[in-house]
N, C-alpha and C positions, 0 to 999 in steps of 0.2 A: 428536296434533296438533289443535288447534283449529280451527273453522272461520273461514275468513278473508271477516270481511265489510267492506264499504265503512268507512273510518272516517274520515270528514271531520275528526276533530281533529285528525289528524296534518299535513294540509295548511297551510301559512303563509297567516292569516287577517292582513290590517292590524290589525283592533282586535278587542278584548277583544267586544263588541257582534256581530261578525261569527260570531269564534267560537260565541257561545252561541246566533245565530239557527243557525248550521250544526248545532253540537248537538240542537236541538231539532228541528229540520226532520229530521234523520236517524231521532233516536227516534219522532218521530210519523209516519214514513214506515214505521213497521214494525208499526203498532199495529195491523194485520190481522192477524201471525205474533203477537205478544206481548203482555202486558198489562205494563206500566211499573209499579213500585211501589216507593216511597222508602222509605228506613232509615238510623235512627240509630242506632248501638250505642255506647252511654255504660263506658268502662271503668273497673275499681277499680287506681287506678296504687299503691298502696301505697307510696308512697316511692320506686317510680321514676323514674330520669331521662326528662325529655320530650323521648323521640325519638320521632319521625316512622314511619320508620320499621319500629320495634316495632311500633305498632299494628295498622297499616296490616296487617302478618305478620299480628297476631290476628284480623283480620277476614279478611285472602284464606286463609289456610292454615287457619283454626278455624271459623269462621262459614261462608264458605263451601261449607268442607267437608262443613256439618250440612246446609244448604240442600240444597245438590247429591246429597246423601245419600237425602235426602227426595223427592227428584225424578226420581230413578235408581234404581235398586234395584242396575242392575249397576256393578261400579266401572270397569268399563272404557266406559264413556257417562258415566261424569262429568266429565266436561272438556266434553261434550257441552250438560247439563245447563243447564247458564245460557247463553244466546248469546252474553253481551257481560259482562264481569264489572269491567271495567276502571276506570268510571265511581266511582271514590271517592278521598273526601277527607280528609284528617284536620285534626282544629281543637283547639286547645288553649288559645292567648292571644288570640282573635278576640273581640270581644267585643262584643254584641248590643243594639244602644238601647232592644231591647224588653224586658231581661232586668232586672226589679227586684230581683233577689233578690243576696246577699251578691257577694264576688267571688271565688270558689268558682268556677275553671274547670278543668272535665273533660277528659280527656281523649276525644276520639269523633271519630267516623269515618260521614259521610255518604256516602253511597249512593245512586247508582238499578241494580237489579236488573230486568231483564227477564226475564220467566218466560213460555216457550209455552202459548201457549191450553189446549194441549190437557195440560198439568200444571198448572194452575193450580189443580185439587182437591187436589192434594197439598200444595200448599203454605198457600192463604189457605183459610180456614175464612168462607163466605160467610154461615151461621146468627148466627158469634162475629163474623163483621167483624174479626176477627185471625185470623194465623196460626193453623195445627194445632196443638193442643194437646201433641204430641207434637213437635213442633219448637222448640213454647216451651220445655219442658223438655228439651229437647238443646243448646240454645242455654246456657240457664242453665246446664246442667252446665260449661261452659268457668267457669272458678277467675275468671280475669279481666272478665267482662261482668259489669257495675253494672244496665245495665238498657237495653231495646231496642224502637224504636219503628216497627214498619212499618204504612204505610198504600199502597193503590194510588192509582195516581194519575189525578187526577179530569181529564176531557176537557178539555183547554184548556189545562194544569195545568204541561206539561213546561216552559216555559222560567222558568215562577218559580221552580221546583225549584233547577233547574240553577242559576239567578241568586244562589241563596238557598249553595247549597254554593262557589259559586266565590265568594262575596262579592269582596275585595279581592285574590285571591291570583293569586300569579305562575302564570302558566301557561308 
């Protein structure tokens, strides 16, 4: 069983603006237990149909799975592992006013992952400013990840975030 914490998005907000100040006031209410840090994991669909979905599996059941692996040694604490895992999105036909390049749309899956203070060596490498070395390539062994982008998130930082992955989408 997971731990059951406050979670202000299930409560009926009137606007979309409500919602995301609720989001962000929740996460930056906890950034004494954790450190917030965003991720994009870009996948190779090979001729896949674009579902939802899939992805979404590849990222909570495989990605995940690596993190939480990383963070746990035991497998009976990995459920434990991340507090809140729930926060992701997946984009496929969204398409970005700042993106010049062809129209070549990926399939990915944003993220914010919260990670406790007190695992945060295990997981971000503060020398490399990325990830463990050893998580990189646990990630890349997954057949399906093209390529994956995590960064912590800077003081201030949470509701662009969030702003940036719910763009226009129905909540």
């Amino acid at each position: 069983m997971k731990p059951d914490y406050l979670e202000p998005w299930k409560r009926i907000y009137p606007t979309r603006n409500d919602l995301l100040i609720a989001w962000t006031d929740w996460f930056e209410s906890k950034s004494d237990e954790w450190q917030l840090f965003t991720l994009t994991v870009v996948f190779k669909a090979g001729g896949n149909v674009p579902r939802s979905d899939r992805w979404e599996s590849e990222y909570r059941n495989k990605i995940l799975l690596k993190i939480r692996r990383a963070l746990e040694r035991s497998e009976k604490n990995h459920d434990f592992a991340i507090p809140f895992d729930d926060f992701c999105y997946y984009e496929f036909d969204e398409v970005s006013i700042f993106r010049v390049s062809g129209s070549r749309k990926p399939h990915h899956v944003h993220a914010l992952i919260p990670i406790r203070k007190s695992s945060v060596y295990r997981f971000w490498s503060i020398d490399d400013n990325d990830l463990q070395s050893r998580l990189i390539k646990d990630i890349y062994s997954i057949e399906t990840v093209g390529s994956i982008l995590v960064e912590p998130i800077k003081v201030g930082g949470t509701r662009d975030w969030i702003s940036y992955c719910l763009k226009n989408k129905n909540i």
